[in-house]
N, CA, C and O atoms as CSV, one atom per row, in Angstrom:
chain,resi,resn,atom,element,x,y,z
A,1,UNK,N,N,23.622,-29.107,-31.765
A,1,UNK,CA,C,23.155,-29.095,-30.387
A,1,UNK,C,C,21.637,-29.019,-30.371
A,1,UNK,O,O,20.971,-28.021,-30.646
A,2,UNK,N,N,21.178,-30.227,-30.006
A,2,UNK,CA,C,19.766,-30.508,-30.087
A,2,UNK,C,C,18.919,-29.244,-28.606
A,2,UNK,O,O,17.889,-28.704,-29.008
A,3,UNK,N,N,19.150,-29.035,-27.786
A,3,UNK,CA,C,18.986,-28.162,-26.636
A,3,UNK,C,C,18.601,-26.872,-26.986
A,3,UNK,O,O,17.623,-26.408,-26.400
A,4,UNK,N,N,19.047,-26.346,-27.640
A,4,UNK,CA,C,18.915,-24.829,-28.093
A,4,UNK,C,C,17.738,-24.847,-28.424
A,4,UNK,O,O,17.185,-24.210,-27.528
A,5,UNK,N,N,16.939,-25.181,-29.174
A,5,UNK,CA,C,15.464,-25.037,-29.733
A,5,UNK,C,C,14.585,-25.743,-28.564
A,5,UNK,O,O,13.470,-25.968,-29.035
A,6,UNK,N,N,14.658,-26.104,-27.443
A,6,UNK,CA,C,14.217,-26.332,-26.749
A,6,UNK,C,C,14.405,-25.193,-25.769
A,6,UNK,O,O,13.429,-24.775,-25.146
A,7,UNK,N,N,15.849,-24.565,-25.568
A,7,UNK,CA,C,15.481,-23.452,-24.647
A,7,UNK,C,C,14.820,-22.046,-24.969
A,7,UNK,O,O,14.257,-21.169,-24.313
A,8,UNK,N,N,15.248,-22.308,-26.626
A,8,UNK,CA,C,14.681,-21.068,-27.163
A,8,UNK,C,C,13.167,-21.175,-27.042
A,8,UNK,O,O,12.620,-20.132,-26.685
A,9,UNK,N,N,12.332,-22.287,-27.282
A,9,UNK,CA,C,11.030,-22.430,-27.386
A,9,UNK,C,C,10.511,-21.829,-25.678
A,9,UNK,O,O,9.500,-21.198,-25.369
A,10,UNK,N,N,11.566,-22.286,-24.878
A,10,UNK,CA,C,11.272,-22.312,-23.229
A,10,UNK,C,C,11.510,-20.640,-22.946
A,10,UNK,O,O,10.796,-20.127,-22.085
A,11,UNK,N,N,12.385,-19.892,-23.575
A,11,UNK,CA,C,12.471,-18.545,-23.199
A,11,UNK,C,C,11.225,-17.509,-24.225
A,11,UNK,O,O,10.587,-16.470,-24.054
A,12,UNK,N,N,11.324,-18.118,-24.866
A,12,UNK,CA,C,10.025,-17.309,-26.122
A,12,UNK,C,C,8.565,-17.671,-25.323
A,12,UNK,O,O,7.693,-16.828,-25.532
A,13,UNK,N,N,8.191,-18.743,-24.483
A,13,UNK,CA,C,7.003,-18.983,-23.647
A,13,UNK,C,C,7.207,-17.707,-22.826
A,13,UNK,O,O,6.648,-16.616,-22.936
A,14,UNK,N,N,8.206,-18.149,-21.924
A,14,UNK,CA,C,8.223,-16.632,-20.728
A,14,UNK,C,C,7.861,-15.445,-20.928
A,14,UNK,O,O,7.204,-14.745,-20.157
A,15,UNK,N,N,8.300,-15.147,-22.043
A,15,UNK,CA,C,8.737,-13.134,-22.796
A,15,UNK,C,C,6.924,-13.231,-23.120
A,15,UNK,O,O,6.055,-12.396,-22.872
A,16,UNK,N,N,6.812,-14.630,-23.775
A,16,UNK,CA,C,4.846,-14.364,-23.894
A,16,UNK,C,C,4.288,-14.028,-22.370
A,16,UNK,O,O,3.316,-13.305,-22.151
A,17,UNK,N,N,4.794,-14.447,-21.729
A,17,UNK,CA,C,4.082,-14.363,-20.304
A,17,UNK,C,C,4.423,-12.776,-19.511
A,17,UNK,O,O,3.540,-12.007,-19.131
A,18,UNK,N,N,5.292,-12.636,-19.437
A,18,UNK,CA,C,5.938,-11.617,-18.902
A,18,UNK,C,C,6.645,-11.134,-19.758
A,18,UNK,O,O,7.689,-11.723,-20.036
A,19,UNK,N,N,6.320,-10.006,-20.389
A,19,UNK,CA,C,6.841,-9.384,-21.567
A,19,UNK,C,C,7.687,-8.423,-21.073
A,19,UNK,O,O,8.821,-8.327,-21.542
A,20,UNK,N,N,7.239,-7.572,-20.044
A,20,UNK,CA,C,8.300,-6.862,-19.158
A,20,UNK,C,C,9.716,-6.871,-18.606
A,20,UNK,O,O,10.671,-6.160,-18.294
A,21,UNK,N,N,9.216,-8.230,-18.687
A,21,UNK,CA,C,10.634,-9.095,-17.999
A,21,UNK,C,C,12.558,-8.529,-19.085
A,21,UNK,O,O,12.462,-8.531,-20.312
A,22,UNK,N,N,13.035,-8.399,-18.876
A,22,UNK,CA,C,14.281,-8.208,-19.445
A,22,UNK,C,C,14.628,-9.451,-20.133
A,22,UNK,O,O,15.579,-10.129,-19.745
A,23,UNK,N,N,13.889,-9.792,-21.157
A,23,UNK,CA,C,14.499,-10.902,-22.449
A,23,UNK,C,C,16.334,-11.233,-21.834
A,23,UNK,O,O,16.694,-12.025,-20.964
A,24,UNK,N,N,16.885,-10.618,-22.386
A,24,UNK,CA,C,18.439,-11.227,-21.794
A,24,UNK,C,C,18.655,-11.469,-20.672
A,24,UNK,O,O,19.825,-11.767,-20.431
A,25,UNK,N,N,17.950,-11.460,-19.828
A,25,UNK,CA,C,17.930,-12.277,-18.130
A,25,UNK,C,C,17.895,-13.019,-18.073
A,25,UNK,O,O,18.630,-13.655,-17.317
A,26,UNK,N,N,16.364,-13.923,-19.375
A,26,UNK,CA,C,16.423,-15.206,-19.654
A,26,UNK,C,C,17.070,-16.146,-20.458
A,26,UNK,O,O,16.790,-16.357,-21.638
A,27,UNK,N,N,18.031,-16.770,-19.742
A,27,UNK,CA,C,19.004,-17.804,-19.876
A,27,UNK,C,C,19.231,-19.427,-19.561
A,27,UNK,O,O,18.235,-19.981,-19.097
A,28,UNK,N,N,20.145,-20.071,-19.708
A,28,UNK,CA,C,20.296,-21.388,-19.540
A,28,UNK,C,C,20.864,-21.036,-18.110
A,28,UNK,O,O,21.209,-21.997,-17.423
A,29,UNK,N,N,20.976,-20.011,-17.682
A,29,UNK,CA,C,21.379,-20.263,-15.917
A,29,UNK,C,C,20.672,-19.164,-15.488
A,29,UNK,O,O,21.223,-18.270,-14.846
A,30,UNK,N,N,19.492,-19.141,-15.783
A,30,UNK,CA,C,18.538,-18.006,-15.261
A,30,UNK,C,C,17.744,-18.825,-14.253
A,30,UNK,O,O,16.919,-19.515,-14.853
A,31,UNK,N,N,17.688,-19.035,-12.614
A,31,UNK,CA,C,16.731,-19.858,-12.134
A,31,UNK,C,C,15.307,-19.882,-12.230
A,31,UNK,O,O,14.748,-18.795,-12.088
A,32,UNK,N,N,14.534,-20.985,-12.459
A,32,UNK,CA,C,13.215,-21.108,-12.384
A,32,UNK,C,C,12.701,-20.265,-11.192
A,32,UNK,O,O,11.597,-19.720,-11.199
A,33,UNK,N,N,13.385,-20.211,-10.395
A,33,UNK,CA,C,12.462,-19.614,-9.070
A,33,UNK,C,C,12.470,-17.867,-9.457
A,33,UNK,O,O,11.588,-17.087,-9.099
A,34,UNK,N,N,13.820,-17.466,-10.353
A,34,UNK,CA,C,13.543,-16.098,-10.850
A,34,UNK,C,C,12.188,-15.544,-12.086
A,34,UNK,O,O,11.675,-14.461,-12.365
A,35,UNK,N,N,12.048,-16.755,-12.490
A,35,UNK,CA,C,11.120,-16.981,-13.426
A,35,UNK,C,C,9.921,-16.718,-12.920
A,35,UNK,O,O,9.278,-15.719,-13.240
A,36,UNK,N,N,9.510,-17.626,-12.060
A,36,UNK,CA,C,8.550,-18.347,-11.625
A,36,UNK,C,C,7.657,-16.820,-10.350
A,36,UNK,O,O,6.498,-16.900,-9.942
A,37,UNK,N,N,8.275,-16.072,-10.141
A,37,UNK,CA,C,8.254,-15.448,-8.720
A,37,UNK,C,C,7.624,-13.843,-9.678
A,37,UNK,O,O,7.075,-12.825,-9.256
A,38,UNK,N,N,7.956,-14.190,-10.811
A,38,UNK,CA,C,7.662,-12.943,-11.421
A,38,UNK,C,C,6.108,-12.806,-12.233
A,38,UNK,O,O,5.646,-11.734,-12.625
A,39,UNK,N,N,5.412,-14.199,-12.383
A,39,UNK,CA,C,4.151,-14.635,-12.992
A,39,UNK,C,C,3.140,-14.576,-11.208
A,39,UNK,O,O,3.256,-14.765,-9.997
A,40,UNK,N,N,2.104,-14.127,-12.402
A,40,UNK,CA,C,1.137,-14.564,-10.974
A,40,UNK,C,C,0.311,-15.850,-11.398
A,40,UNK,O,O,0.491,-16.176,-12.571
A,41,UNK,N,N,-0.657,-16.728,-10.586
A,41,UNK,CA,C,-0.916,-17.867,-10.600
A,41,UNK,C,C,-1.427,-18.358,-12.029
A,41,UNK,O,O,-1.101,-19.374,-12.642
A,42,UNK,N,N,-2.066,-17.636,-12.286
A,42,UNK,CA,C,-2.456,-17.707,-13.743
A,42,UNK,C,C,-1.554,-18.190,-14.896
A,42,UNK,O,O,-1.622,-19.214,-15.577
A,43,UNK,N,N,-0.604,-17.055,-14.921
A,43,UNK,CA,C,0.332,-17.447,-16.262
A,43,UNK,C,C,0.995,-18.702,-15.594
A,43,UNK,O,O,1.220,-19.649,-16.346
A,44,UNK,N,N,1.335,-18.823,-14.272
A,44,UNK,CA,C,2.192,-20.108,-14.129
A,44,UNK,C,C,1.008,-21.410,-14.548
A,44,UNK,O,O,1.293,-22.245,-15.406
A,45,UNK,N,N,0.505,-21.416,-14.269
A,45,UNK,CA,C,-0.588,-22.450,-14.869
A,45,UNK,C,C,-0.707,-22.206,-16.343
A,45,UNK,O,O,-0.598,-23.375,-16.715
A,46,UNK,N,N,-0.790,-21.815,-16.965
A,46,UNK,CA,C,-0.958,-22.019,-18.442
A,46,UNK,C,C,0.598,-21.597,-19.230
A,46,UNK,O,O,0.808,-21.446,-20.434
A,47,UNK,N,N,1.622,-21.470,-17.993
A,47,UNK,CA,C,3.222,-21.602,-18.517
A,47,UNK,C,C,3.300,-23.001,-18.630
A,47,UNK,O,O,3.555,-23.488,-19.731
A,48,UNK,N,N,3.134,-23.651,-17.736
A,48,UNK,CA,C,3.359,-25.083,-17.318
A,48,UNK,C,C,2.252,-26.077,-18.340
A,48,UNK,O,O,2.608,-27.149,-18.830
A,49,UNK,N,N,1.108,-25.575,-18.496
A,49,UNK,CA,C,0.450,-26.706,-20.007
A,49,UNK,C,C,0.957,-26.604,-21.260
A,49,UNK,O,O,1.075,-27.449,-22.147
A,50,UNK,N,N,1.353,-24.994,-21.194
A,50,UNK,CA,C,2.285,-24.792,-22.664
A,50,UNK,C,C,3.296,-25.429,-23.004
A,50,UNK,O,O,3.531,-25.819,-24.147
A,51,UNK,N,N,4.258,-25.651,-21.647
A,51,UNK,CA,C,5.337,-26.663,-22.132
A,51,UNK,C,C,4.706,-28.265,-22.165
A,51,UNK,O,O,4.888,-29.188,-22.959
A,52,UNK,N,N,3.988,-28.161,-21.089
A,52,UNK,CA,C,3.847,-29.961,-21.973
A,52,UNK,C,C,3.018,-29.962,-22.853
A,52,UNK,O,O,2.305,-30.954,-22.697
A,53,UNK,N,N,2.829,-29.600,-23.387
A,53,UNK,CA,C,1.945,-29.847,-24.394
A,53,UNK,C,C,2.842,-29.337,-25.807
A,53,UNK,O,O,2.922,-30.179,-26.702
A,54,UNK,N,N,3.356,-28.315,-25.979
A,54,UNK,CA,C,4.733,-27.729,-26.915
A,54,UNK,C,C,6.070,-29.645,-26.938
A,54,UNK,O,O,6.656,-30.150,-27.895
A,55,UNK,N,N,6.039,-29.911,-26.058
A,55,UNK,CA,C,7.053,-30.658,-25.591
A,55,UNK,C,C,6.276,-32.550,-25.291
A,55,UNK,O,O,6.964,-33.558,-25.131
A,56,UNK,N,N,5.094,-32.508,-25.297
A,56,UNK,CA,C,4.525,-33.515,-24.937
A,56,UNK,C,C,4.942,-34.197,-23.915
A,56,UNK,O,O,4.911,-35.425,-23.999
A,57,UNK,N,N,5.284,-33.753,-23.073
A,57,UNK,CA,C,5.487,-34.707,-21.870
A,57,UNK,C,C,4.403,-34.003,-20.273
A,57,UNK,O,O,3.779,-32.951,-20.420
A,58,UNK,N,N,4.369,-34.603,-19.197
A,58,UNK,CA,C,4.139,-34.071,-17.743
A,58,UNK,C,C,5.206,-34.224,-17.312
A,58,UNK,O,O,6.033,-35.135,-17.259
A,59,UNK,N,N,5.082,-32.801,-16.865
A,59,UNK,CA,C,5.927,-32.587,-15.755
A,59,UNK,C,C,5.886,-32.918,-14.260
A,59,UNK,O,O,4.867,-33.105,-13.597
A,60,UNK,N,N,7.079,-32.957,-13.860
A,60,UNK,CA,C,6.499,-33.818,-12.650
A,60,UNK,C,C,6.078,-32.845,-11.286
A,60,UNK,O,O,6.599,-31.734,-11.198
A,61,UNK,N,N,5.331,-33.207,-10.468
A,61,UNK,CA,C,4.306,-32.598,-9.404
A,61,UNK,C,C,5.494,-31.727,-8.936
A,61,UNK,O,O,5.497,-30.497,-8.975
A,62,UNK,N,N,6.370,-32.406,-8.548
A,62,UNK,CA,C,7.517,-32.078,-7.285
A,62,UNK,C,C,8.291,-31.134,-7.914
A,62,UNK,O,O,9.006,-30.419,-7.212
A,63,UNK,N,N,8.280,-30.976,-9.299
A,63,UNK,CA,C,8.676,-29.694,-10.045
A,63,UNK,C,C,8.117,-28.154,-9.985
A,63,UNK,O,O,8.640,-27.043,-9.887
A,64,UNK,N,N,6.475,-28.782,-10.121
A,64,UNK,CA,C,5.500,-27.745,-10.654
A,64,UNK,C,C,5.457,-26.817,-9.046
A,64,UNK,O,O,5.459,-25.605,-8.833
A,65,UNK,N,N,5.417,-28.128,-8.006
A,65,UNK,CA,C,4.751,-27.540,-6.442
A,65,UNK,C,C,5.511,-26.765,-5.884
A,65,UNK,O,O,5.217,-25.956,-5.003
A,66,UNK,N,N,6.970,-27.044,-6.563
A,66,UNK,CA,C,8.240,-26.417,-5.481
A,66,UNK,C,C,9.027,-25.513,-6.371
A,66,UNK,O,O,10.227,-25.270,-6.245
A,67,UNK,N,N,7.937,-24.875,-7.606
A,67,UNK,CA,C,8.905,-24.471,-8.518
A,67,UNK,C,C,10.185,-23.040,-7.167
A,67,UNK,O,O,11.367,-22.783,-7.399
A,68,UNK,N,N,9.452,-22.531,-6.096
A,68,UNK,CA,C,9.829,-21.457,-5.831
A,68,UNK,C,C,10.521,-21.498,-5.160
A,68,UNK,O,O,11.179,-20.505,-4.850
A,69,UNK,N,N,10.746,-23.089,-4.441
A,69,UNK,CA,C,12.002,-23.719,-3.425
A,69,UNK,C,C,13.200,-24.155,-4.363
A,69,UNK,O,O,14.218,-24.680,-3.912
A,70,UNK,N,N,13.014,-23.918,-5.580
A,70,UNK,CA,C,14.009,-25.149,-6.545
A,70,UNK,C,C,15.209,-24.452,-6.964
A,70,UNK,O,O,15.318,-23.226,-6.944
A,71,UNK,N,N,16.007,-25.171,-7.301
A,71,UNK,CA,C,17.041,-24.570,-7.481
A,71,UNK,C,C,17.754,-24.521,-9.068
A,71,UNK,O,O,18.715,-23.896,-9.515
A,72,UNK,N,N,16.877,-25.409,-9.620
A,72,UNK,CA,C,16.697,-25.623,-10.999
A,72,UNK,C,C,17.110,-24.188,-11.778
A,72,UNK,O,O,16.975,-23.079,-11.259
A,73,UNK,N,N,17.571,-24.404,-12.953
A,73,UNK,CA,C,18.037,-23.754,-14.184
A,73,UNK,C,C,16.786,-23.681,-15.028
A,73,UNK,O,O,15.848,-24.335,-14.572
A,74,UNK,N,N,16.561,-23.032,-16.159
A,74,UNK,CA,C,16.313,-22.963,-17.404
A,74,UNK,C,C,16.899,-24.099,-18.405
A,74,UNK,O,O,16.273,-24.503,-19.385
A,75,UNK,N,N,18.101,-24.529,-18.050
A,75,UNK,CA,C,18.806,-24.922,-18.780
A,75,UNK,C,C,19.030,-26.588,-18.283
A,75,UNK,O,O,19.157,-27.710,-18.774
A,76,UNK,N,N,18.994,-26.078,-17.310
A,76,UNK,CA,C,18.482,-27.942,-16.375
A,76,UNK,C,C,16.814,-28.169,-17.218
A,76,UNK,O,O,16.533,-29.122,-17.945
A,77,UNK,N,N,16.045,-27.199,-16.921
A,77,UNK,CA,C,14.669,-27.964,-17.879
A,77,UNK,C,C,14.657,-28.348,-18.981
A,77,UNK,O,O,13.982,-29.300,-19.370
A,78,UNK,N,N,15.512,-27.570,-19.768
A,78,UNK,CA,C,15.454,-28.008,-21.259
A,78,UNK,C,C,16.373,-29.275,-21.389
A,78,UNK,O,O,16.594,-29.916,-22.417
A,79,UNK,N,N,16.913,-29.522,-19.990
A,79,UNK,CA,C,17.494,-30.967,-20.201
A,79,UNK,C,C,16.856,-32.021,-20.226
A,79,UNK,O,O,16.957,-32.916,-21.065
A,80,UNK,N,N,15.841,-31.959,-18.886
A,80,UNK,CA,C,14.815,-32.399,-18.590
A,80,UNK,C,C,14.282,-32.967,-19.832
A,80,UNK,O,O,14.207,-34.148,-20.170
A,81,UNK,N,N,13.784,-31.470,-20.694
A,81,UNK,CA,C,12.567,-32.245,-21.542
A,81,UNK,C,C,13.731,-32.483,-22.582
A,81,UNK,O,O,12.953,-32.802,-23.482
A,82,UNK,N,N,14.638,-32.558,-23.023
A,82,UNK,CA,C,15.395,-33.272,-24.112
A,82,UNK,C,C,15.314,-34.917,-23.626
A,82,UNK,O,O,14.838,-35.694,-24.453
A,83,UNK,N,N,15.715,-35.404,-22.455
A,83,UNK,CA,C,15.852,-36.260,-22.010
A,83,UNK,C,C,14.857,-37.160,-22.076
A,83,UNK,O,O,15.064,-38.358,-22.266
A,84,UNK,N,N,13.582,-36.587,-21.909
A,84,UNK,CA,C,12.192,-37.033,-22.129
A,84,UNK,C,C,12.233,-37.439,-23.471
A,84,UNK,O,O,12.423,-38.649,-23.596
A,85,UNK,N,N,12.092,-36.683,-24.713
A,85,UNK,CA,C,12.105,-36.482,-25.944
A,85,UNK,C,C,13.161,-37.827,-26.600
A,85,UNK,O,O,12.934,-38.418,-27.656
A,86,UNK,N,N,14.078,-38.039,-25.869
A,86,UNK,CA,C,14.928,-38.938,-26.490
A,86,UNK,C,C,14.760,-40.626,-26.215
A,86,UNK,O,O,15.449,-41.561,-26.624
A,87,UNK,N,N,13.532,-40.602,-25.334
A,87,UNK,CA,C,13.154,-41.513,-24.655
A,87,UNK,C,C,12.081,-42.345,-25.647
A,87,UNK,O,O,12.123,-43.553,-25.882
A,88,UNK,N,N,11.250,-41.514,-26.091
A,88,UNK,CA,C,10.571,-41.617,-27.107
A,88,UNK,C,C,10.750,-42.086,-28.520
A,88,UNK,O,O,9.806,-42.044,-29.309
């Protein structure tokens, strides 16, 4: 299962960011907006270059702008960027 090292890379970013955070919260059905609501502007900006750049791809605007309306997974992103990755 190619996915796993992609979510693991995606939950090991967070715990850097928010170390406080309860590690086993973060999951493949942990929502971005639970994620996202817990960083202040800062880490979300240098959460979001870490993965593309870890992952080489951009992410898209309508992702980044609405992370706090979204309904998105953890586990939906790491689909995301697998999907990307396989494209390549």
């Amino acid at each position: 299962m190619r996915k796993q090292p992609c979510l693991e890379t995606i939950q090991n970013l967070i715990h850097q960011k928010i170390p406080d955070y309860d590690k086993q919260r973060i999951n493949a059905n942990t929502l971005l907006k639970e994620i996202w609501i817990q960083m202040n502007s800062m880490q979300m900006i240098t959460f979001v270059v870490e993965l593309e750049t870890e992952f080489g791809l951009e992410l898209p605007d309508e992702l980044v702008g609405n992370m706090t309306g979204s309904h998105l997974t953890l586990g939906d992103l790491a689909d995301l960027i697998k999907s990307h990755q396989e494209r390549l």
